[in-house]
MARLUM-477718 format. One line per field, with one value per residue: x, y, z of N, C-alpha, C, O, CB in turn. Coordinates in nm, 2 decimals. Glycine has a CB too. Layout:
# MARLUM-477718
n.u: c(X; ...)
n.v: c(Y; ...)
n.w: c(Z; ...)
ca.u: c(X; ...)
ca.v: c(Y; ...)
ca.w: c(Z; ...)
c.u: c(X; ...)
c.v: c(Y; ...)
c.w: c(Z; ...)
o.u: c(X; ...)
o.v: c(Y; ...)
o.w: c(Z; ...)
cb.u: c(X; ...)
cb.v: c(Y; ...)
cb.w: c(Z; ...)
This chain:
# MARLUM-477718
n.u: c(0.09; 0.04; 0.22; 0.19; -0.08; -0.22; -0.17; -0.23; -0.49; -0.59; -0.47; -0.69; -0.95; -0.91; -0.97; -1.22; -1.32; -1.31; -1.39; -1.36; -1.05; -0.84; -0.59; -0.31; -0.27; -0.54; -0.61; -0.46; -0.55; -0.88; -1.14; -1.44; -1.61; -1.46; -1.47; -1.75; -1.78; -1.60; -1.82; -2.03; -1.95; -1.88; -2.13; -2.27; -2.12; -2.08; -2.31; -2.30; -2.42; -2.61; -2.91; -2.89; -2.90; -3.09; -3.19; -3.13; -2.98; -2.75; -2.62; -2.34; -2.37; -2.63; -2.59; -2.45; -2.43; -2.29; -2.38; -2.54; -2.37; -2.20; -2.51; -2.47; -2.20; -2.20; -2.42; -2.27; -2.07; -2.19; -2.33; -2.14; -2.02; -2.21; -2.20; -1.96; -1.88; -1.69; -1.52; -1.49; -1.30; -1.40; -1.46; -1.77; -1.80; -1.55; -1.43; -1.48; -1.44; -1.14; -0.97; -0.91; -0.74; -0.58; -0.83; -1.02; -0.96; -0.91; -1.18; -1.24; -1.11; -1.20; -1.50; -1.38; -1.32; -1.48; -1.70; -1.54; -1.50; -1.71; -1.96; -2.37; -2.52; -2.77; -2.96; -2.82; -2.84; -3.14; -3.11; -3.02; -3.15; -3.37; -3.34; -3.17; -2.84; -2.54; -2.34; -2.02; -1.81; -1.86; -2.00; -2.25; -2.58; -2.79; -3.08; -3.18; -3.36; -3.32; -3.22; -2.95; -2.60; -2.45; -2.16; -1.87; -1.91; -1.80; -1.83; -1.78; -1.63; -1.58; -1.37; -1.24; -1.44; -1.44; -1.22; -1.22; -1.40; -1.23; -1.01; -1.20; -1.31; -1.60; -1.76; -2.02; -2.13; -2.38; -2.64; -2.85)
n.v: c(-0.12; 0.21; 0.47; 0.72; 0.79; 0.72; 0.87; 1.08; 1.05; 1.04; 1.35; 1.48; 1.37; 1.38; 1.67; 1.66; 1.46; 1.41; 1.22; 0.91; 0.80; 0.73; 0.59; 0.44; 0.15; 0.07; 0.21; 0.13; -0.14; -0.08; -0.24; -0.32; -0.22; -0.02; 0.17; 0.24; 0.33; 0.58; 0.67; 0.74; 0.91; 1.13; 1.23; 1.28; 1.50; 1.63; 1.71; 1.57; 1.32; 1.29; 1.13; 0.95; 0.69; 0.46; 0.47; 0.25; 0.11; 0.28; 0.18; 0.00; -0.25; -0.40; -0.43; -0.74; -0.87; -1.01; -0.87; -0.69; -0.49; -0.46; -0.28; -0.08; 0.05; 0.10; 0.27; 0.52; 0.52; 0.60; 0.84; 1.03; 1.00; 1.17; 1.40; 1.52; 1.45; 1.31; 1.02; 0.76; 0.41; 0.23; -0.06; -0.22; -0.48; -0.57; -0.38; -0.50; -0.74; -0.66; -0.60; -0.39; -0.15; 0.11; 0.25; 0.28; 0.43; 0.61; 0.67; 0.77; 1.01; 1.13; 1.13; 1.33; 1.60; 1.68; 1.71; 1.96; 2.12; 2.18; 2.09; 2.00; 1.75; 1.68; 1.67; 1.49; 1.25; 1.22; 1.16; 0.87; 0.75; 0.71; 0.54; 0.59; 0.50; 0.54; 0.48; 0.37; 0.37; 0.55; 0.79; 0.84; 0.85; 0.62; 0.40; 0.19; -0.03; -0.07; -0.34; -0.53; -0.57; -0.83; -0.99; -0.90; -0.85; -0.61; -0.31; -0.20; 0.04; 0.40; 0.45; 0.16; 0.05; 0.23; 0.17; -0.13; -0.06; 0.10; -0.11; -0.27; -0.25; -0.27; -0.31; -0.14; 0.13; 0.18; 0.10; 0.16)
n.w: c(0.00; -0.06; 0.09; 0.11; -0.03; 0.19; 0.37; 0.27; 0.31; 0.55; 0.61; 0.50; 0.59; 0.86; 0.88; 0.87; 1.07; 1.46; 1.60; 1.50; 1.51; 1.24; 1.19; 1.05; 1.01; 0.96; 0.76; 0.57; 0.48; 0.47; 0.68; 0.66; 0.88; 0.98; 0.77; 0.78; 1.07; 0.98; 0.75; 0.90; 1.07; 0.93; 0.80; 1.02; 1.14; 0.93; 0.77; 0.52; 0.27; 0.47; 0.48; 0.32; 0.44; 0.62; 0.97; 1.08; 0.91; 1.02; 1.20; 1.28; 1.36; 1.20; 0.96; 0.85; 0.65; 0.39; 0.15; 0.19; 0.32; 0.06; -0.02; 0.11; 0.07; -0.20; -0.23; -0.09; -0.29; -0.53; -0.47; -0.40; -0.66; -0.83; -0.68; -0.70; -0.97; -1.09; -1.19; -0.98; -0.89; -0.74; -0.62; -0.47; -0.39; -0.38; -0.21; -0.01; -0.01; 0.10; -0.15; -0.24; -0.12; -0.25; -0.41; -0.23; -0.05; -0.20; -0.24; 0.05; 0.03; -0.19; -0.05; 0.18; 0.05; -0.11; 0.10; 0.23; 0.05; 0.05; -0.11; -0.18; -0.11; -0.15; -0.34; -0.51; -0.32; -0.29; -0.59; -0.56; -0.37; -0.52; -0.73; -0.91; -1.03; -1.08; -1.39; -1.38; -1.58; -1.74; -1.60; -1.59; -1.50; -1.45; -1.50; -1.22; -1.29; -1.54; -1.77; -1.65; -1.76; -1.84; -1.63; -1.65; -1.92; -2.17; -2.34; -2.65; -2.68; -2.86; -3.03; -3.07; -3.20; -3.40; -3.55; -3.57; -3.82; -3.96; -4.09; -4.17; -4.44; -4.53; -4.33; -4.18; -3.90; -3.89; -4.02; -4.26)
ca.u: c(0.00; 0.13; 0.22; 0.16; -0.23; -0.29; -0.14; -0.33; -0.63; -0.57; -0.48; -0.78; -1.04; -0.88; -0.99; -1.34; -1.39; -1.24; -1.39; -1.34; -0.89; -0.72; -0.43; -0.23; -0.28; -0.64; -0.61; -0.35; -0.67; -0.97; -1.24; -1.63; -1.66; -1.38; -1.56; -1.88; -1.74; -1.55; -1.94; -2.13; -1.87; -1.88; -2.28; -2.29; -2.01; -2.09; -2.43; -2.28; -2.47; -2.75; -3.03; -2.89; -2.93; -3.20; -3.16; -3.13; -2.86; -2.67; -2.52; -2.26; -2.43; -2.71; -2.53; -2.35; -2.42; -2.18; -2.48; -2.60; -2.22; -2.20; -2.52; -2.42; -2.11; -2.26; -2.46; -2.22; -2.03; -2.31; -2.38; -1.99; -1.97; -2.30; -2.17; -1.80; -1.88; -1.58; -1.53; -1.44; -1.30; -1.37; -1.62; -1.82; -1.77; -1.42; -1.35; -1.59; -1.31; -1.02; -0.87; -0.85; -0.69; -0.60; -0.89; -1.08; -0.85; -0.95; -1.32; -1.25; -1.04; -1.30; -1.56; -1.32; -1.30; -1.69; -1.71; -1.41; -1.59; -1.87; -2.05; -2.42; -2.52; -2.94; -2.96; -2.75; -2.90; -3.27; -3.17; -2.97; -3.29; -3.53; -3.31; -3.05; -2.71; -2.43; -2.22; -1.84; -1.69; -1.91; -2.03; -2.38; -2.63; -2.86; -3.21; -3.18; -3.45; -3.27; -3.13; -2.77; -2.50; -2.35; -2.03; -1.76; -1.92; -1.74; -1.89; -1.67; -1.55; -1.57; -1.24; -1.24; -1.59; -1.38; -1.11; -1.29; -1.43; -1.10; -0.95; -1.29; -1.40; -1.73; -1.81; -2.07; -2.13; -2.46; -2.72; -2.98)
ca.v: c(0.00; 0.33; 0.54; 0.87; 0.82; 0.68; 1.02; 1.20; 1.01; 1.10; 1.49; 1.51; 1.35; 1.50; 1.82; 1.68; 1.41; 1.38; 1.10; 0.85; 0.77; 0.70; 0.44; 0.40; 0.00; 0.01; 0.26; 0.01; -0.26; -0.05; -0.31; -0.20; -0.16; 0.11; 0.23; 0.25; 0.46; 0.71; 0.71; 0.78; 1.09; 1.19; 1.24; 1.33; 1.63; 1.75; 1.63; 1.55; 1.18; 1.29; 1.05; 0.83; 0.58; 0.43; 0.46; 0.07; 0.12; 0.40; 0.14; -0.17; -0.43; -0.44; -0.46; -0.83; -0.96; -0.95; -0.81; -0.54; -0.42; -0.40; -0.22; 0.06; 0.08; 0.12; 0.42; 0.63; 0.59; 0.67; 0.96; 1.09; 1.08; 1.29; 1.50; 1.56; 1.43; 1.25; 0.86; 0.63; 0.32; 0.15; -0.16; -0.25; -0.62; -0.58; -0.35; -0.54; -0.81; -0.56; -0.61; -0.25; -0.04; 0.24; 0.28; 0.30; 0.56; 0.74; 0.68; 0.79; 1.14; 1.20; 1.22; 1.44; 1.69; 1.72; 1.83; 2.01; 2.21; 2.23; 2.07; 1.98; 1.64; 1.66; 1.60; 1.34; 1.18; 1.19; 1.09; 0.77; 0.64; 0.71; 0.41; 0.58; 0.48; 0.61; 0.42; 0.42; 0.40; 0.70; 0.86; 0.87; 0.82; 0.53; 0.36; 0.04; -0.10; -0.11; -0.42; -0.54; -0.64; -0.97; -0.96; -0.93; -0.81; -0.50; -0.24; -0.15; 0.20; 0.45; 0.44; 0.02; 0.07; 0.29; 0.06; -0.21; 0.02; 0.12; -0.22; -0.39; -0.15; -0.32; -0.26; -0.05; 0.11; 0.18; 0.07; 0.26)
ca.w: c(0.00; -0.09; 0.22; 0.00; -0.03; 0.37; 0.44; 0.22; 0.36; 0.72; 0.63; 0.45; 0.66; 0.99; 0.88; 0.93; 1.20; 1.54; 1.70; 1.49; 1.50; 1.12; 1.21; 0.91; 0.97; 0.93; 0.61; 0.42; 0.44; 0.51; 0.72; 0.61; 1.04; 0.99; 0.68; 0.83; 1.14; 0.91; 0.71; 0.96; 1.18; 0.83; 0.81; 1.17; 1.17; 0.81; 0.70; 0.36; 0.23; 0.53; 0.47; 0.25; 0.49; 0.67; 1.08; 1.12; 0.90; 1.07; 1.30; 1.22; 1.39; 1.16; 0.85; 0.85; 0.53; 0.22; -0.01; 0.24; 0.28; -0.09; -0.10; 0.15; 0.00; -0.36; -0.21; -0.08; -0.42; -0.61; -0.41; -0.44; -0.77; -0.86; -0.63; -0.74; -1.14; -1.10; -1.17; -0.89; -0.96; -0.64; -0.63; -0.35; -0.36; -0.41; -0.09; 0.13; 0.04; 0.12; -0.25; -0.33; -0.05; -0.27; -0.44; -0.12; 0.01; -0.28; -0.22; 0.10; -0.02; -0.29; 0.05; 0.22; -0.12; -0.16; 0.23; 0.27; -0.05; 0.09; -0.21; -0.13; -0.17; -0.14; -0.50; -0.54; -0.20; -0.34; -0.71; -0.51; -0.33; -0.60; -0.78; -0.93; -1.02; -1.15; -1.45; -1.27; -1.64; -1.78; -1.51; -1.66; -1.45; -1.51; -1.39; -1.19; -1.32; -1.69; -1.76; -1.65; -1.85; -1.85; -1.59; -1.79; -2.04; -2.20; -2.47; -2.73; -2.71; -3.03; -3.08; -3.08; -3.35; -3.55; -3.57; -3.65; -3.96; -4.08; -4.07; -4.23; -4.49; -4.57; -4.22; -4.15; -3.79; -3.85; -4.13; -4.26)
c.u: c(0.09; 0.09; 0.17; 0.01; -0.29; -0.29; -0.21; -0.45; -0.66; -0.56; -0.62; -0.92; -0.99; -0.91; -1.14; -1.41; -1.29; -1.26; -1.33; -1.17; -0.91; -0.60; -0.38; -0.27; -0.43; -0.67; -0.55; -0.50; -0.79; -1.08; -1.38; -1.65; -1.60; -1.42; -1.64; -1.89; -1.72; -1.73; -1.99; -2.11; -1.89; -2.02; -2.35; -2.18; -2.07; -2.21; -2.40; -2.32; -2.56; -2.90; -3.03; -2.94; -3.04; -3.14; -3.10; -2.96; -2.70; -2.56; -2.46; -2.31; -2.55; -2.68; -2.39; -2.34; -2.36; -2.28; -2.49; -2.49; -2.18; -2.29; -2.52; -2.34; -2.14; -2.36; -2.38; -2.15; -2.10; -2.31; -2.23; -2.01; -2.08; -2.25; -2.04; -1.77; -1.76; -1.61; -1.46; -1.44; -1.30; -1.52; -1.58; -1.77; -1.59; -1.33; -1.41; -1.48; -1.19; -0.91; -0.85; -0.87; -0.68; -0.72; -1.01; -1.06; -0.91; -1.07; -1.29; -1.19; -1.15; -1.46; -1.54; -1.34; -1.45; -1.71; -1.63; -1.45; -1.70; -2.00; -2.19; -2.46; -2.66; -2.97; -2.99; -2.83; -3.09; -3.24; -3.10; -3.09; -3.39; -3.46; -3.25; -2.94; -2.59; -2.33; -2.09; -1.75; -1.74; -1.97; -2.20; -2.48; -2.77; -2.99; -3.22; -3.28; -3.44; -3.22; -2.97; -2.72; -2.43; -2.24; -1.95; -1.75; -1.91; -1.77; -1.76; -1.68; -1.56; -1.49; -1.21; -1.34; -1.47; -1.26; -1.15; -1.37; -1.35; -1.05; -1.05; -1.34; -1.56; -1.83; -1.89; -2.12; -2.28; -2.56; -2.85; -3.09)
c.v: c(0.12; 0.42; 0.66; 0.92; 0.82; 0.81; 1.11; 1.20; 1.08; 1.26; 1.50; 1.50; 1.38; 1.58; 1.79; 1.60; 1.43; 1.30; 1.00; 0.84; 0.72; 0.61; 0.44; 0.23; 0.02; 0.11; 0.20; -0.10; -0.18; -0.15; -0.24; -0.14; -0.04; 0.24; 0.29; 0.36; 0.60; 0.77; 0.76; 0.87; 1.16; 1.31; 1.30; 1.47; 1.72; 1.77; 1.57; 1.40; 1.18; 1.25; 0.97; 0.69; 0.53; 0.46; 0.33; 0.08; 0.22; 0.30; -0.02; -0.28; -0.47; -0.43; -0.58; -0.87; -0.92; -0.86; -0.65; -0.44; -0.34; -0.23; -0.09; 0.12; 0.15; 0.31; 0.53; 0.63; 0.66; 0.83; 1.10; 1.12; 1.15; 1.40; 1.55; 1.57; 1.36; 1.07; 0.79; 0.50; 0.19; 0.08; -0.20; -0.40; -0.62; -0.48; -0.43; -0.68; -0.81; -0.61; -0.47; -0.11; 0.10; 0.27; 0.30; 0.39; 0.64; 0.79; 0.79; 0.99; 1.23; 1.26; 1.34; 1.60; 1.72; 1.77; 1.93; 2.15; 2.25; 2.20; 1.97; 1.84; 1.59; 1.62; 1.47; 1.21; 1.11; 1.09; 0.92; 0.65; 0.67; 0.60; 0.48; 0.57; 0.49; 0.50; 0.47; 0.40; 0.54; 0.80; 0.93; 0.82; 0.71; 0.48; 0.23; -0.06; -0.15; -0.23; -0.42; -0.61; -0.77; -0.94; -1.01; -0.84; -0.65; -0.40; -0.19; 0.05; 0.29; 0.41; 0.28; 0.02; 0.16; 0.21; -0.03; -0.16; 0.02; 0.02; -0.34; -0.26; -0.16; -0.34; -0.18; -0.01; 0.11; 0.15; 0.06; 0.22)
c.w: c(0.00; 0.02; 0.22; 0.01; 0.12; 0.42; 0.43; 0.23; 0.51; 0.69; 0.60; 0.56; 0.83; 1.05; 0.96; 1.03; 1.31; 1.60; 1.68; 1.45; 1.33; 1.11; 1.07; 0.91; 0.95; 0.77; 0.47; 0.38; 0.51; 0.57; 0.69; 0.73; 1.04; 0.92; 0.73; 0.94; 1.05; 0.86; 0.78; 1.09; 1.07; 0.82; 0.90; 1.21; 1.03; 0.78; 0.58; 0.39; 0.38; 0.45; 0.33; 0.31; 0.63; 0.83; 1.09; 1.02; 0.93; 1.19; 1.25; 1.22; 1.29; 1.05; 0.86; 0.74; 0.45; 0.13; 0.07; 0.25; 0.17; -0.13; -0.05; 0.14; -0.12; -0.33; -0.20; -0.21; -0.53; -0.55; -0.42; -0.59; -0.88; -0.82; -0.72; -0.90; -1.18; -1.08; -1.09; -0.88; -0.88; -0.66; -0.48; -0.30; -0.34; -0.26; 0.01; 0.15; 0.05; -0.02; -0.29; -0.22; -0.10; -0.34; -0.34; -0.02; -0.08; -0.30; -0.11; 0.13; -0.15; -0.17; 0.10; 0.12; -0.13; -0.03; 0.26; 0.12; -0.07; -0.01; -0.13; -0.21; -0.12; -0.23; -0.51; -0.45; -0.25; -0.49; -0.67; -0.52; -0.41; -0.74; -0.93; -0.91; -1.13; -1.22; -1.39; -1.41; -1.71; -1.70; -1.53; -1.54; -1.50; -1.43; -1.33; -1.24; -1.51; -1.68; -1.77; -1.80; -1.82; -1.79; -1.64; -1.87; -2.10; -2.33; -2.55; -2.71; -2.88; -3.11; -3.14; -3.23; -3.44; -3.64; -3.65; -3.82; -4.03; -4.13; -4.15; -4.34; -4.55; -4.51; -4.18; -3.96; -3.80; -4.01; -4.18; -4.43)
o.u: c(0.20; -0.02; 0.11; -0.03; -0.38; -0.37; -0.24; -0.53; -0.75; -0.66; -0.69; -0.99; -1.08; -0.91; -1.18; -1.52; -1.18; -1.18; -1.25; -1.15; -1.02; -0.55; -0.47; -0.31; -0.45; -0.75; -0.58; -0.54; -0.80; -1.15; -1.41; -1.70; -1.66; -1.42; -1.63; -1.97; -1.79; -1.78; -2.04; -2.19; -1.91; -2.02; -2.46; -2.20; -2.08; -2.23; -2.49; -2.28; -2.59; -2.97; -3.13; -2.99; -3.03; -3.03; -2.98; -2.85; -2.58; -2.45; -2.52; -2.31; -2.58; -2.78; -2.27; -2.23; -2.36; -2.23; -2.47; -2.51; -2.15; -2.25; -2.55; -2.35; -2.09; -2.36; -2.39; -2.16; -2.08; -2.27; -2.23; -2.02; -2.04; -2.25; -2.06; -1.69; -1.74; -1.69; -1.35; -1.55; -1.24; -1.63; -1.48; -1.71; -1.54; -1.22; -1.37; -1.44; -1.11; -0.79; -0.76; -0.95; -0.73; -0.72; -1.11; -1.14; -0.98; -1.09; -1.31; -1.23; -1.17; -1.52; -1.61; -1.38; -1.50; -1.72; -1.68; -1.40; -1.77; -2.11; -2.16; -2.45; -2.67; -3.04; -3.09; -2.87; -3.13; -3.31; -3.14; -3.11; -3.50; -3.52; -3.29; -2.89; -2.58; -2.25; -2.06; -1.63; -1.67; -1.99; -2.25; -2.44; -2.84; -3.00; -3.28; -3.26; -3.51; -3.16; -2.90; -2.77; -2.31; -2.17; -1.93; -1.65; -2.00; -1.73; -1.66; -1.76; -1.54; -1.51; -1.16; -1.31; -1.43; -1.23; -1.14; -1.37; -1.35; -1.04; -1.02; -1.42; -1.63; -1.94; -1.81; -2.14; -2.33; -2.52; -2.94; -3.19)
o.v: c(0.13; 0.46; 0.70; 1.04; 0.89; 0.86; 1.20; 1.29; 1.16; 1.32; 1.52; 1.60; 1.40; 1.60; 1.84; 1.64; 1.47; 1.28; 0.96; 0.89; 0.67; 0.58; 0.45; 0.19; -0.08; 0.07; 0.20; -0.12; -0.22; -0.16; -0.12; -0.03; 0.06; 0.36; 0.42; 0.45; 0.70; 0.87; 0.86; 0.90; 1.28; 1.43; 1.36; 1.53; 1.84; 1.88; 1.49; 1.35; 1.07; 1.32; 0.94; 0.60; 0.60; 0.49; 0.33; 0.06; 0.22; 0.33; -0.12; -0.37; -0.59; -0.39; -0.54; -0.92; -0.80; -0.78; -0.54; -0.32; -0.23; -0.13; 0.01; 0.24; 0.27; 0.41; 0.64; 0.74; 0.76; 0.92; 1.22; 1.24; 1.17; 1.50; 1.62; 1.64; 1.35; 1.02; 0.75; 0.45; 0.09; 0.13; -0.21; -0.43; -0.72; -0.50; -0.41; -0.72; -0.91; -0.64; -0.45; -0.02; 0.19; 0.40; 0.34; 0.42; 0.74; 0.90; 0.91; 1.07; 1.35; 1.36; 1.44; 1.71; 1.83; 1.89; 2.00; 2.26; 2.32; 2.26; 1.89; 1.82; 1.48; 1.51; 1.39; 1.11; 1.00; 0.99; 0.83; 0.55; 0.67; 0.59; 0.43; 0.62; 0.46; 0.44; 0.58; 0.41; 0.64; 0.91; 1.03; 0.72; 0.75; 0.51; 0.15; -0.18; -0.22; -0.25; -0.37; -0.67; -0.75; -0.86; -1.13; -0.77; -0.58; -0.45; -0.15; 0.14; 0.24; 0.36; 0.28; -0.01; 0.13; 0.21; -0.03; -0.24; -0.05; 0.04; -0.45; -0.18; -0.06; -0.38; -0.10; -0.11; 0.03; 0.21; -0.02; 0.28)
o.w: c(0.06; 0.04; 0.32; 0.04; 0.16; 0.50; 0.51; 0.20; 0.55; 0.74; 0.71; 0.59; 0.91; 1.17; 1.06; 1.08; 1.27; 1.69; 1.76; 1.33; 1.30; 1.01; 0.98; 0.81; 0.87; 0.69; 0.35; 0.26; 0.63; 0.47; 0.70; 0.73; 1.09; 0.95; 0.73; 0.93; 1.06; 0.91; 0.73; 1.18; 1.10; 0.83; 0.89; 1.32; 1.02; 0.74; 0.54; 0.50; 0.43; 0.38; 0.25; 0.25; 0.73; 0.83; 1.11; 1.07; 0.88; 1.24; 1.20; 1.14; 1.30; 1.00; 0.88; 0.71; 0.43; 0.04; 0.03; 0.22; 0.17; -0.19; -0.12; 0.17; -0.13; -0.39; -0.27; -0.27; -0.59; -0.62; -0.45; -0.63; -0.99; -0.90; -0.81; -0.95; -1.30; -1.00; -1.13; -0.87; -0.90; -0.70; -0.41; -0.20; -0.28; -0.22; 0.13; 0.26; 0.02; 0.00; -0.38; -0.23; -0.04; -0.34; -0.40; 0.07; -0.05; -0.35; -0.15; 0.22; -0.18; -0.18; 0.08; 0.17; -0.17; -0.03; 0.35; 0.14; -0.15; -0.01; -0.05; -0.33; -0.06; -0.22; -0.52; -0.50; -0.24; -0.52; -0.75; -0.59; -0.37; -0.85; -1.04; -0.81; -1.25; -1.15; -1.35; -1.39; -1.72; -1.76; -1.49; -1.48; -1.59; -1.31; -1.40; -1.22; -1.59; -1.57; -1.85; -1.89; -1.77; -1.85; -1.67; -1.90; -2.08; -2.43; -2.50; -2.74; -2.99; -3.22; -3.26; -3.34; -3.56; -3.76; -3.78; -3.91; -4.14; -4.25; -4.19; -4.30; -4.59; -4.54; -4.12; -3.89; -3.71; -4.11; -4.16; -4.45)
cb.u: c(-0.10; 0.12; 0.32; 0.19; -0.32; -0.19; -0.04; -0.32; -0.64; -0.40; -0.39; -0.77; -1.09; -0.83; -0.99; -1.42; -1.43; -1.21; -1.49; -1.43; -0.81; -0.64; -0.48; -0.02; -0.23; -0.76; -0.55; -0.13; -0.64; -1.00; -1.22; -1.82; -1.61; -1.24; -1.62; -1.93; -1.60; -1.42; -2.00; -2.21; -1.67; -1.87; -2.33; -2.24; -1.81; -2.00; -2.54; -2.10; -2.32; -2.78; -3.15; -2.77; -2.81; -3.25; -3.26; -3.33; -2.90; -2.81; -2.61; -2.15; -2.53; -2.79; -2.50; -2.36; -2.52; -2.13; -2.72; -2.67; -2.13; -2.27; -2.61; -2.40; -2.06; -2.41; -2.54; -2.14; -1.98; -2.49; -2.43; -1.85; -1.88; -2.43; -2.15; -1.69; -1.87; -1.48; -1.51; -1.48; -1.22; -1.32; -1.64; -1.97; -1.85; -1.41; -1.34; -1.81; -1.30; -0.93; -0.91; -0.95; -0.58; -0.49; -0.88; -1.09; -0.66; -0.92; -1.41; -1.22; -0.86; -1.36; -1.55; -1.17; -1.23; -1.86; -1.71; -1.26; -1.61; -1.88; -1.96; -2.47; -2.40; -3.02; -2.84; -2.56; -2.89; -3.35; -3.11; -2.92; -3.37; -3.61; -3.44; -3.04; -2.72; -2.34; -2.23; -1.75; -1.62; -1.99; -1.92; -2.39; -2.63; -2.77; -3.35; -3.19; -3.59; -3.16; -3.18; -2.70; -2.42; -2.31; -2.01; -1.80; -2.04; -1.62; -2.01; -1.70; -1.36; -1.54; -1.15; -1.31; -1.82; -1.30; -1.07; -1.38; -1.45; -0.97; -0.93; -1.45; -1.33; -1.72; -1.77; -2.15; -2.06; -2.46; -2.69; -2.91)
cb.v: c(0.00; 0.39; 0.55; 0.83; 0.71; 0.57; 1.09; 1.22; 0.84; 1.05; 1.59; 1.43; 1.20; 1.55; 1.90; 1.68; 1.24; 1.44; 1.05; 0.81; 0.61; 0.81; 0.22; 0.44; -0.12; 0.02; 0.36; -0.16; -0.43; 0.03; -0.34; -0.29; -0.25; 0.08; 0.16; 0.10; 0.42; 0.67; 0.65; 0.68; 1.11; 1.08; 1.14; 1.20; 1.58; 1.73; 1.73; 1.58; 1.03; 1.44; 1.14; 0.82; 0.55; 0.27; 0.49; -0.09; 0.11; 0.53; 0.14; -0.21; -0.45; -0.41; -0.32; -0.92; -1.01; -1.12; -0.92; -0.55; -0.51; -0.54; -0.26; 0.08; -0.01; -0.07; 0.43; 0.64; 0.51; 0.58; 0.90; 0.97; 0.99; 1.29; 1.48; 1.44; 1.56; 1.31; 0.79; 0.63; 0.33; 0.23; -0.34; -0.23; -0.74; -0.50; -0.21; -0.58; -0.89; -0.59; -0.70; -0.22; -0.07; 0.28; 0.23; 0.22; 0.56; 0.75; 0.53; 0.68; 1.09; 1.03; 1.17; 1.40; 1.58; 1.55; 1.77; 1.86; 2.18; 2.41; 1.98; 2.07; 1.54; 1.76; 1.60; 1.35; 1.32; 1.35; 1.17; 0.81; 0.65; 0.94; 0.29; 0.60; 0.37; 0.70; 0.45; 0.26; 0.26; 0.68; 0.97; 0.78; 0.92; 0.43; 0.38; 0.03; -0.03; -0.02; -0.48; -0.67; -0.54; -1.01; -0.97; -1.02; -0.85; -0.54; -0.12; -0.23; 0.16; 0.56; 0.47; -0.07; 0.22; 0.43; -0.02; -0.25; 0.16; 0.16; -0.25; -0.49; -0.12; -0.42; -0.24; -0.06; 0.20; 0.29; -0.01; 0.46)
cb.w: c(0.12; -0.24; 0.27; -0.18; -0.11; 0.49; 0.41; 0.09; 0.37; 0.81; 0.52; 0.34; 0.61; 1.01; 0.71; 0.84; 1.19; 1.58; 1.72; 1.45; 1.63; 1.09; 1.26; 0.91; 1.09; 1.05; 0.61; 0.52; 0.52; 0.44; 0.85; 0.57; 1.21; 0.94; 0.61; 0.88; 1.22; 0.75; 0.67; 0.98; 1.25; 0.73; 0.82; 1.27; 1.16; 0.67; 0.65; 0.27; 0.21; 0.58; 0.48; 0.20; 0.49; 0.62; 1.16; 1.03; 0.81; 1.16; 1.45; 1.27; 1.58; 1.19; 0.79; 0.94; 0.47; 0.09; -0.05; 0.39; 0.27; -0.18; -0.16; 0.23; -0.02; -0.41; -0.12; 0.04; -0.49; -0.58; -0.21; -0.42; -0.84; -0.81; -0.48; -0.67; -1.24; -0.99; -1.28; -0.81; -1.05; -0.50; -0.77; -0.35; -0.50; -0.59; -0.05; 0.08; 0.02; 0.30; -0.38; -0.50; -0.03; -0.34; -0.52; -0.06; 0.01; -0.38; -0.18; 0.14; -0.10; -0.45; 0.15; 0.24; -0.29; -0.20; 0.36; 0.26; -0.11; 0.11; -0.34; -0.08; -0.15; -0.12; -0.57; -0.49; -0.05; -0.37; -0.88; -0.36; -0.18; -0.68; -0.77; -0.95; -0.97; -1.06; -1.58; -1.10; -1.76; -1.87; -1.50; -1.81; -1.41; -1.55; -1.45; -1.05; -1.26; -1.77; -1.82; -1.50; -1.88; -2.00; -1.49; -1.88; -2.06; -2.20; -2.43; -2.90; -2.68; -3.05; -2.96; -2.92; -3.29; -3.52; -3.45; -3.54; -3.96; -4.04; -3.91; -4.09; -4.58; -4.62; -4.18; -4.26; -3.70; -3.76; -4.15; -4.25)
């Protein structure tokens, strides 16, 4: 883990909690319980992501399960990157099983940066729970109730379609 971002995790979010401690060892592998603290001194000192989440969920013990982890996770990113317009390339399932330290630091620095800016996140918070969610490679906001994509499954890019054009000339992208 790179010592560089933990630091820059701790300056950052310093500014705005003081209850909950920063340790450098629980920042190299963030735990969701550690998470979940930072979230909710966050919520409670700044308001920023106020009433994203239910009461019952306001406290650790009632979030044990891998899915529900995920999907409190999945909110606050959502809710970040309406706010900020910036793409975050952190997955829920993926920190909940501490594979991506830095990118959870940077979840956690992209928080800091939206309060610390005072950006308000009522919006974002309403268009959350009215079941949207934010594409994390386009930043597009989308309706949960569209259908998923096949995991895995990767859309070609312009650039890739144009390619394929140049390279096939008998190719058409679109055919009318």
């Amino acid at each position: 883990m790179n010592v560089a971002v933990v630091r820059e995790t701790q300056h950052m979010l310093s500014k705005l909690i003081k209850k909950t401690p920063l340790p450098q060892k629980l920042l190299n592998r963030p735990p969701f319980r550690f998470l979940h603290d930072i979230f909710t001194e966050v919520i409670r000192t700044t308001g920023f992501m106020k009433g994203l989440y239910e009461e019952k969920e306001m406290s650790s013990e009632n979030i044990m399960e891998r899915q529900s982890k995920i999907a409190f996770l999945q909110k606050a990113i959502d809710v970040v990157m309406l706010v900020s317009g910036e793409a975050l390339l952190a997955k829920p399932a993926e920190i909940v099983a501490g594979h991506q330290p830095v990118k959870t630091n940077e979840l956690l620095q992209a928080i800091a940066k939206c309060c610390l800016n005072k950006m308000p996140s009522n919006d974002a918070v309403r268009k959350v729970l009215g079941g949207k969610k934010v594409d994390m490679r386009t930043k597009a906001s989308t309706s949960r109730s569209q259908p998923k994509q096949r995991a895995g499954a990767k859309q070609p890019n312009l650039y890739q379609l144009l390619k394929i054009q140049v390279e096939n000339p008998g190719f058409h992208l679109l055919k009318g």
